[in-house]
Backbone as CSV, one residue per row, in Angstrom:
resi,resn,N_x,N_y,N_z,CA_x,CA_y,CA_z,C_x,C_y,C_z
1,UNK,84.349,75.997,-155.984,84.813,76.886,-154.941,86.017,77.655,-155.463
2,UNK,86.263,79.309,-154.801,87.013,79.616,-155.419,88.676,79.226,-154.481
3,UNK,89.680,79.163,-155.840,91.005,78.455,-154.651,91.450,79.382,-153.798
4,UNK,91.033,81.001,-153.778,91.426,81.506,-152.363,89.800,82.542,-151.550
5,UNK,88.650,81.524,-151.236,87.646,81.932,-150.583,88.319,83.112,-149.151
6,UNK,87.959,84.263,-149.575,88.065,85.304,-148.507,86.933,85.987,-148.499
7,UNK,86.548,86.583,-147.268,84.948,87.111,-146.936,83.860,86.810,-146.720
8,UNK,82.933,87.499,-146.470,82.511,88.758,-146.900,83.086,89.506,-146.681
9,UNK,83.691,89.934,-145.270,84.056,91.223,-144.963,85.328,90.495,-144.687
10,UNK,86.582,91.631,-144.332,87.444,91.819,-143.772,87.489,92.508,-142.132
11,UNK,88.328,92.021,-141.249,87.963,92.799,-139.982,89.313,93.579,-139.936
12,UNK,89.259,94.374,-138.535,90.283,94.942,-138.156,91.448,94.484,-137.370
13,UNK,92.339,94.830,-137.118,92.935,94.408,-135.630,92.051,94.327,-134.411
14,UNK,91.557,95.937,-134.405,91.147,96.390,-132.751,89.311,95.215,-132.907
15,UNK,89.206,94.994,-133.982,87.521,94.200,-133.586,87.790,92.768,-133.163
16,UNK,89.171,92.187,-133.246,89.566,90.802,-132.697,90.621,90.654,-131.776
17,UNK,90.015,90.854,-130.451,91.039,91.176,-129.278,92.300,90.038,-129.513
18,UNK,91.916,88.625,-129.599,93.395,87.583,-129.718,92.778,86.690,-130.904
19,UNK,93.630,86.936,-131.765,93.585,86.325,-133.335,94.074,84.777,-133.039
20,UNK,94.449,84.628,-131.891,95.078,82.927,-131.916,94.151,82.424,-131.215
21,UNK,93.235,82.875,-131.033,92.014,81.620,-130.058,90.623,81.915,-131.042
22,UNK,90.534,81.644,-132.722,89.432,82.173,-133.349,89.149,80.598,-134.070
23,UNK,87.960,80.155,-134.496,87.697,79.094,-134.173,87.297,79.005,-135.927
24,UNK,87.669,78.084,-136.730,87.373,77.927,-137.809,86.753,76.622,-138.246
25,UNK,85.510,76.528,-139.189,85.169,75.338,-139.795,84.831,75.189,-141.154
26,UNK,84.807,74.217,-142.130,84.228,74.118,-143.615,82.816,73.212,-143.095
27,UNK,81.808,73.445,-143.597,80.756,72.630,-143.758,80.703,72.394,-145.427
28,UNK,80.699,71.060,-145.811,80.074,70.840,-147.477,78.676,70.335,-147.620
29,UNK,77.620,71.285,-147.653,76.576,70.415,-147.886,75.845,70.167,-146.614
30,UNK,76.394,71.138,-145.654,75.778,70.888,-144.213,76.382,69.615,-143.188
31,UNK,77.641,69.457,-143.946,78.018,68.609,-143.280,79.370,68.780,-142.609
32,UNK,79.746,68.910,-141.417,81.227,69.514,-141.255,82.292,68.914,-141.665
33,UNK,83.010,69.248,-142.459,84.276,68.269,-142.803,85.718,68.756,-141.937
34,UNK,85.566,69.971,-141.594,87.477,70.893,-141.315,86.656,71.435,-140.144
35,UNK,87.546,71.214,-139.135,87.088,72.201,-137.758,88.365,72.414,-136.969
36,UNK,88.794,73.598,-136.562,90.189,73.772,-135.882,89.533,74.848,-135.187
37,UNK,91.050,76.000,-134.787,90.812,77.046,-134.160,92.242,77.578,-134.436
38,UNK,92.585,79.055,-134.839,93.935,79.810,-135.004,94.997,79.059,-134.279
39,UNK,94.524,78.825,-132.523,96.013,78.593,-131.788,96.336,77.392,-131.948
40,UNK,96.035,76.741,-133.306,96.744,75.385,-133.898,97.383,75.926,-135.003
41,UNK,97.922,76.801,-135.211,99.021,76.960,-136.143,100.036,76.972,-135.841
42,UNK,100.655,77.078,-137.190,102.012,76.055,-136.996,102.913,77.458,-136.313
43,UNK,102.959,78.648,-137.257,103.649,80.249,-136.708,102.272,80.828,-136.447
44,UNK,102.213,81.302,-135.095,101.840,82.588,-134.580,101.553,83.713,-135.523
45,UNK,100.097,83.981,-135.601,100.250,85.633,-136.256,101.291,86.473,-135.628
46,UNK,101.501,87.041,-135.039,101.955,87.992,-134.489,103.571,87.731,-135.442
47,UNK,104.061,86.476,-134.976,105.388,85.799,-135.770,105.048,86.630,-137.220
48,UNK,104.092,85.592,-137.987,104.322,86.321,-139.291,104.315,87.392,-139.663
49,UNK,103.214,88.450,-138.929,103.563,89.794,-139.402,104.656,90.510,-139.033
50,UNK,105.659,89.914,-137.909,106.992,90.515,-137.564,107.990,90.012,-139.001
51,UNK,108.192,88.387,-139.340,108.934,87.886,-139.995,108.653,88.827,-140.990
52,UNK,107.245,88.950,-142.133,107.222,89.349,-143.371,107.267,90.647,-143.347
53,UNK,107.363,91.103,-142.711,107.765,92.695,-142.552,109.174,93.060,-142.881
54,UNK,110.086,92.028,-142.395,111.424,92.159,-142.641,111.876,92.088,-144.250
55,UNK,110.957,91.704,-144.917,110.897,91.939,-146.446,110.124,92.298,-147.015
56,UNK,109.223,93.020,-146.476,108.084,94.092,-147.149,107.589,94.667,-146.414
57,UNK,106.788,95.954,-147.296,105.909,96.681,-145.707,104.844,96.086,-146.197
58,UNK,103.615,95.637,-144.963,102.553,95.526,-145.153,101.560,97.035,-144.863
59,UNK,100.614,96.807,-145.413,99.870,98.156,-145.470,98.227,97.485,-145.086
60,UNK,97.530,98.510,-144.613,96.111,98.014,-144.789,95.542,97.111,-145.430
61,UNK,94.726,96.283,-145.456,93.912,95.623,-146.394,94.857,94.623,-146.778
62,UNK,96.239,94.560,-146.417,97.149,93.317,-146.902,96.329,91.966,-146.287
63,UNK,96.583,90.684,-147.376,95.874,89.786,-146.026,97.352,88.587,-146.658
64,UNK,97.593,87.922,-145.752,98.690,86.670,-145.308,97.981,85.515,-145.193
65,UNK,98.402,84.872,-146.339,97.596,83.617,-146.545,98.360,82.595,-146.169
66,UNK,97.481,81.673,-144.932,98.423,80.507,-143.555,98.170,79.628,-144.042
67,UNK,97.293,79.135,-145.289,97.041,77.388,-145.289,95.796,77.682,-144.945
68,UNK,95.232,76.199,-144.630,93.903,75.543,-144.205,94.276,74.542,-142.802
69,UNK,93.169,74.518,-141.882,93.405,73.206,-141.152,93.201,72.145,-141.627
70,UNK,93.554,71.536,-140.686,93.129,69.851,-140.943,92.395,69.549,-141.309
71,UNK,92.136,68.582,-142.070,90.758,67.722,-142.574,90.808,67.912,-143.969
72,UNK,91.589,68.333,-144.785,91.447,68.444,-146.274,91.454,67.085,-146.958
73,UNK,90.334,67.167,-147.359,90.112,66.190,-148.327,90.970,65.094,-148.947
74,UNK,91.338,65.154,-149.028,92.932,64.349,-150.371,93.658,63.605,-148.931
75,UNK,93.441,64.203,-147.530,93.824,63.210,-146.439,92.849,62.593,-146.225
76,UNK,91.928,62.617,-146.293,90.777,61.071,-145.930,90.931,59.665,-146.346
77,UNK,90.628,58.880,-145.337,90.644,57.795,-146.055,89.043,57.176,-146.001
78,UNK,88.703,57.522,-147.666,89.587,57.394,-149.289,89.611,58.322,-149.091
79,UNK,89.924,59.460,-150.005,90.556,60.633,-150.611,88.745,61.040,-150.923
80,UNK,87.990,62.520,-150.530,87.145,63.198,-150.652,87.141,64.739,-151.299
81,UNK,86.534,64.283,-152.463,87.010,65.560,-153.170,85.552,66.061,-153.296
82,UNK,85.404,67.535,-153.585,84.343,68.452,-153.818,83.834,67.952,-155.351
83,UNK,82.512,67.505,-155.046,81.694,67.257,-156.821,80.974,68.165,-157.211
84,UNK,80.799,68.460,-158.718,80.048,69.410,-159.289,78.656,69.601,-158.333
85,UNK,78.621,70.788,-158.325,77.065,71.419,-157.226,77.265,71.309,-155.742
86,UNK,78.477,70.503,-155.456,78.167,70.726,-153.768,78.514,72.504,-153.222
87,UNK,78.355,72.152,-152.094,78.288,74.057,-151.702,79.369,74.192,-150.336
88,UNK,80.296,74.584,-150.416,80.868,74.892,-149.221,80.752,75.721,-148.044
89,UNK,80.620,76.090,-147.119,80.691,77.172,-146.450,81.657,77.614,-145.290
90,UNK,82.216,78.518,-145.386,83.595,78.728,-144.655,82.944,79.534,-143.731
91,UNK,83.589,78.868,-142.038,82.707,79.564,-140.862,83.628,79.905,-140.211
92,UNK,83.569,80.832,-139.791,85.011,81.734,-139.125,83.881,82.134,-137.335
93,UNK,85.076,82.737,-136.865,84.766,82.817,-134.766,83.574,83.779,-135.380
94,UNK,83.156,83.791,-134.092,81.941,84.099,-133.051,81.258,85.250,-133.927
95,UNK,80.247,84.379,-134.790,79.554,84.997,-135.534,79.450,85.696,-136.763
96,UNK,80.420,86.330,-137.276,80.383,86.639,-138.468,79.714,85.343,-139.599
97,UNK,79.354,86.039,-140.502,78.632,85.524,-141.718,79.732,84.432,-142.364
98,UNK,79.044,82.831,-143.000,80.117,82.024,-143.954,80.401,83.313,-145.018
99,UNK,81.256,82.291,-145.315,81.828,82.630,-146.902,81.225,80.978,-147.503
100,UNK,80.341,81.617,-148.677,79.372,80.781,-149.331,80.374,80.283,-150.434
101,UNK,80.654,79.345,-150.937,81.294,79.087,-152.531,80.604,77.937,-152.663
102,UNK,80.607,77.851,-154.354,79.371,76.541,-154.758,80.589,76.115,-156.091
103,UNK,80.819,74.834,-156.371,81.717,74.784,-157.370,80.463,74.055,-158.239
């Protein structure tokens, strides 16, 4: 898998009315391992793009990378790591396409 899986697409502002109620999961292998939703973060979008603004401009196409939710691997008990050939798939809100990665 790659260490920063983004896409297929990118969206807009105006196509995601509230970015804090968007519902995220990893499946490995068809199996769900990570399931959250945005309004479990720790800062607020809205927060970060005010904070990082105060030291840069952001422009189009910028993207702000928050972490992962819960469930990462290396916290399981035992510790579950990705083996050669499994397949991940990153599932983002209401419909859009995974993001496929195969390590």
């Amino acid at each position: 898998m790659s260490p920063f899986p983004l896409g297929p697409w990118l969206v807009t502002r105006d196509e995601i009315p509230d970015p804090q109620t968007l519902d995220i999961w990893l499946e490995v292998d068809g199996s769900r391992v990570q399931n959250s939703n945005t309004r479990f973060m720790i800062f607020p979008i809205r927060f970060l793009v005010s904070y990082i603004s105060r030291f840069m401009t952001l422009e189009p196409g910028d993207v702000i990378a928050t972490g992962t939710p819960g469930g990462v691997g290396y916290g399981m008990k035992p510790p579950r790591y990705l083996k050669a050939g499994e397949k991940g798939d990153i599932h983002h809100f209401r419909g859009v396409s995974p993001n496929v990665q195969k390590r």
